[in-house]
C-alpha positions in Angstrom: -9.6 -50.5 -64.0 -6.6 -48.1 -64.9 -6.0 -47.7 -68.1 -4.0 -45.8 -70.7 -6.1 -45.9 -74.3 -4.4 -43.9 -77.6 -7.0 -42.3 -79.9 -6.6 -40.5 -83.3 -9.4 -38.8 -84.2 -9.8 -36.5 -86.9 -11.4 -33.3 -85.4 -11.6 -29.3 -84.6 -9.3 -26.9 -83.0 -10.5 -24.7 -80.6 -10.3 -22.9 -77.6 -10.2 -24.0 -73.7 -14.1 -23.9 -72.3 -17.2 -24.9 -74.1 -19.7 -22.6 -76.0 -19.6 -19.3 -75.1 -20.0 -20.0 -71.4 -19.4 -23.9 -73.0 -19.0 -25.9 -76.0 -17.4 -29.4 -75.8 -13.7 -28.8 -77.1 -13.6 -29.4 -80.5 -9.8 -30.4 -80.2 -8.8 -34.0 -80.7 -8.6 -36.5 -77.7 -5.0 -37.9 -78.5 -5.0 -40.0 -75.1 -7.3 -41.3 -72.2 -6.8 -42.5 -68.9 -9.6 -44.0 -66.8 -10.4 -44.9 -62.8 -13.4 -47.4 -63.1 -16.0 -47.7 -60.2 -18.3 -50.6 -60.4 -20.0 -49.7 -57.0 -22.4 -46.6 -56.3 -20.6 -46.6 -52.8 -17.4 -44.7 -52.9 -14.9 -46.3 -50.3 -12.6 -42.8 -50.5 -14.8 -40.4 -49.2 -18.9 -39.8 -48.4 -20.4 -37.6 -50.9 -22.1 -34.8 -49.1 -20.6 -31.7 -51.3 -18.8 -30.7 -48.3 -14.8 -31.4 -49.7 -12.2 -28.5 -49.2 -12.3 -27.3 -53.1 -11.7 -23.9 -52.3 -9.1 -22.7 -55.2 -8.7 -19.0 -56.0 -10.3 -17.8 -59.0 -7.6 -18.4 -61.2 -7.0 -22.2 -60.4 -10.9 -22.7 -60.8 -10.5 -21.1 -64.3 -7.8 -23.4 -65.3 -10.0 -26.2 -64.1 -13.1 -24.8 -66.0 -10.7 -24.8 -69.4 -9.2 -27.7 -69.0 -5.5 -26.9 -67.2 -5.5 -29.8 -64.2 -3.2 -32.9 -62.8 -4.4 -36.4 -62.5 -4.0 -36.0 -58.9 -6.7 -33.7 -59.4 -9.3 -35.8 -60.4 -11.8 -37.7 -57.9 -14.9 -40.2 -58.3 -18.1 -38.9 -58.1 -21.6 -39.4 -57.9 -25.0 -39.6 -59.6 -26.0 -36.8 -57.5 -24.0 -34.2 -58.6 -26.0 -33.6 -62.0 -29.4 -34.4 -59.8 -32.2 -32.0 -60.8 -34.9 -31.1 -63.3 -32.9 -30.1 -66.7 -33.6 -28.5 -70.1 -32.3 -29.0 -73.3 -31.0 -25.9 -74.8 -31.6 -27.0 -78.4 -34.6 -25.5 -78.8 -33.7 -22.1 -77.7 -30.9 -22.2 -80.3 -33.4 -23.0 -82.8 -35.9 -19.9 -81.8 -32.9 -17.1 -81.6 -33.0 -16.8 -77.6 -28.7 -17.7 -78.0 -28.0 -15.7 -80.7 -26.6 -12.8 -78.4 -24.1 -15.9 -77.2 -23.1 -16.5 -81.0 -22.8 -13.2 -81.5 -20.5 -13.0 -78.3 -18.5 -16.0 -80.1 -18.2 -13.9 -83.3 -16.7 -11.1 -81.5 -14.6 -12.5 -78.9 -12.6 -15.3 -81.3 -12.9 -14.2 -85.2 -12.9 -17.6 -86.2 -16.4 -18.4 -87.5 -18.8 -16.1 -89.0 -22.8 -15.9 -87.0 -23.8 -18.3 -89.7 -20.8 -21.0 -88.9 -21.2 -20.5 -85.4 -25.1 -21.3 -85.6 -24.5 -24.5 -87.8 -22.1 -25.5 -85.5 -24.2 -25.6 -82.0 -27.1 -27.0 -84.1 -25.3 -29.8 -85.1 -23.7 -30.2 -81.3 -26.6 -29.5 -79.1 -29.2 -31.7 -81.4 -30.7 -34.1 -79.4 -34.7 -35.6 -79.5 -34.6 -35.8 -75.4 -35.9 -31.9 -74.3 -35.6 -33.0 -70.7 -33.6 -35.3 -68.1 -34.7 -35.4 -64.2 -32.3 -37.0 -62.4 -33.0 -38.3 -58.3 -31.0 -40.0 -56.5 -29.4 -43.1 -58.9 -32.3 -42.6 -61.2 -32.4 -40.8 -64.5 -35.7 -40.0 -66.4 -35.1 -39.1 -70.4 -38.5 -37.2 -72.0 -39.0 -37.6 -75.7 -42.2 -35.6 -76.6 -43.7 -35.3 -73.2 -43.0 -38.8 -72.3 -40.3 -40.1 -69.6 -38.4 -43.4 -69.0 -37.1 -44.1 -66.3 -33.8 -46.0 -65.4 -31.2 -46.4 -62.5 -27.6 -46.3 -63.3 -24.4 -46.8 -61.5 -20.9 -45.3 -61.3 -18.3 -46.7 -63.9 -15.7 -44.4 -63.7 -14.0 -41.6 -65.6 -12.4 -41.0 -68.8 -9.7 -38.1 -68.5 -9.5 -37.0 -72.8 -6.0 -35.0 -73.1 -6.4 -32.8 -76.3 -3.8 -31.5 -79.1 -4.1 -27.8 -78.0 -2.4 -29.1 -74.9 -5.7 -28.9 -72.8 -8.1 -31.9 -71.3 -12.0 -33.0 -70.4 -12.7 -35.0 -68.0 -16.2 -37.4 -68.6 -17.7 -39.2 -65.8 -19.2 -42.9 -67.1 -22.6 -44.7 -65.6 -24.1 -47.8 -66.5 -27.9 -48.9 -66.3 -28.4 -51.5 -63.9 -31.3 -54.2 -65.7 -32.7 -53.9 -69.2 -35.4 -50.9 -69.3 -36.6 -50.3 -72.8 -36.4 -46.6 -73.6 -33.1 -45.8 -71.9 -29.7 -45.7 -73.0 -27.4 -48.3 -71.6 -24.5 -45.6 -71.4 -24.3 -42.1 -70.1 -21.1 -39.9 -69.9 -21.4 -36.3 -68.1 -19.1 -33.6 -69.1 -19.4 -30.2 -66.7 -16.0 -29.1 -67.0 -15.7 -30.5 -62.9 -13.0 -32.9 -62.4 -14.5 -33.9 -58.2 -17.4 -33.7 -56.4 -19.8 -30.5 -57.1 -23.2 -29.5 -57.9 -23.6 -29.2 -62.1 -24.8 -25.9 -63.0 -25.0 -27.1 -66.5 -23.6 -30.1 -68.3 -23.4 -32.0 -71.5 -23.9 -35.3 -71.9 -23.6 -38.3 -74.4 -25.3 -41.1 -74.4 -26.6 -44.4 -76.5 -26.3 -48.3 -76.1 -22.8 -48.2 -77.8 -19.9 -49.0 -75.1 -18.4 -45.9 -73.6 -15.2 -46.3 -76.3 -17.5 -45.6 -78.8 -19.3 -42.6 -77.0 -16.0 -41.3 -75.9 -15.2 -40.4 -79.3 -17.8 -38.5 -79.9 -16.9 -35.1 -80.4 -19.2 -33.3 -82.5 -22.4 -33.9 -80.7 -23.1 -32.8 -76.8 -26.5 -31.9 -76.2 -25.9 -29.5 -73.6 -28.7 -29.1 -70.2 -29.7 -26.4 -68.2 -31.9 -26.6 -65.2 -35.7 -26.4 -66.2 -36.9 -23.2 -64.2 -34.5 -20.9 -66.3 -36.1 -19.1 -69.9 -34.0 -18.3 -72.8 -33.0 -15.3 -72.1 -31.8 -16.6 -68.6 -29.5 -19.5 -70.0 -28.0 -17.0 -72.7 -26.8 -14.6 -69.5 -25.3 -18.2 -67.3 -23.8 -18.8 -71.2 -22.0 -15.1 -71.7 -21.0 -14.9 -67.8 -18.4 -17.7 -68.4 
């Protein structure tokens, strides 16, 4: 399903990459165009990690902030975000990211420490602490507890901004009716093909992906699980 969609949304201006080693852009998606995928099975290529991505440094930066072609873009898989992950919420909360706000203060002038903080509390809220995702299986924890369900590929969105730059978010459907789970789920990791996620955000609910696409303000953002504070504020300020 190709498609050309035109959004107004009211919303921020701001820089290319997301929080301090990523934020989602707070610029407004004027336009999207999408590839849908209603198989798991790609019939373009086998997804083993192995493509030849190897761009210099400076293309890969471009990429990272949002500078790419629509020839650019390819499919992937459930298994690129596979893993045990951490919300980073809760470290914003207990000051383990204030060295990253701080970093924000410095670097761009636009916000003051307090701004910056009410900002990523309002966009990495979220109640779900942890995802594990296996194979085409995600597991959402809310207090302790998971549920569990599989999900397919449905495509990508590619968001073009008003500061001229532009997001890419990958769309999957759950397969069945499993109480518990969200019907939708849209990965952001600034990749636009095949590669393991280092980190990621990700929006979610039962409302169609139109509706989740135009979300901007909210992006709980995940980390994998073996890293401490302290850690995720170093991957944060390295980007």
């Amino acid at each position: 399903m190709k498609k050309e969609l035109i959004k107004a949304i009211v919303g921020f201006s701001l820089l290319g990459a997301i929080l301090a080693g990523c934020q989602e852009k707070e610029a407004t998606p004027i336009e999207n165009a999408s590839s849908d995928y209603e198989s798991t099975e790609s019939t373009d290529h086998a997804h083993n990690h192995s493509h030849d991505h190897s761009h210099d440094a400076e293309k890969q930066q471009e990429i990272y902030s949002g500078i790419f072609e629509d020839d650019e873009i390819e499919d992937r898989e459930l298994t690129d975000w596979e893993g045990d992950w951490q919300s980073v919420y809760s470290y914003l909360l207990d000051g383990s990211l204030d060295e990253v706000l701080q970093k924000k203060v410095e670097t761009n002038k636009d916000k003051t420490f307090e701004e910056y903080r009410e900002y990523y509390t309002v966009g990495y809220d979220t109640e779900i602490e942890r995802i594990v995702i296996e194979d085409n299986t995600m597991t959402f924890y809310k207090n302790g507890e998971g549920k569990t369900g599989e999900y397919r590929y449905h495509g990508y969105e590619t968001l073009s901004y008003e500061s001229g730059n532009r997001g890419v978010r990958y769309l999957f459907n759950l397969v069945g009716e499993v109480n518990g789970v969200p019907k939708h789920v849209q990965f952001s990791d600034h990749g636009i093909y095949p590669t393991e996620a280092e980190h990621y955000h990700i929006y979610f609910g039962d409302e169609e992906h139109d509706t989740l696409l135009n979300r901007l303000d909210n992006w709980p953002t995940y980390y994998p699980s073996n890293l401490n504070g302290e850690e995720i504020a170093e991957e944060m300020n390295a980007h």
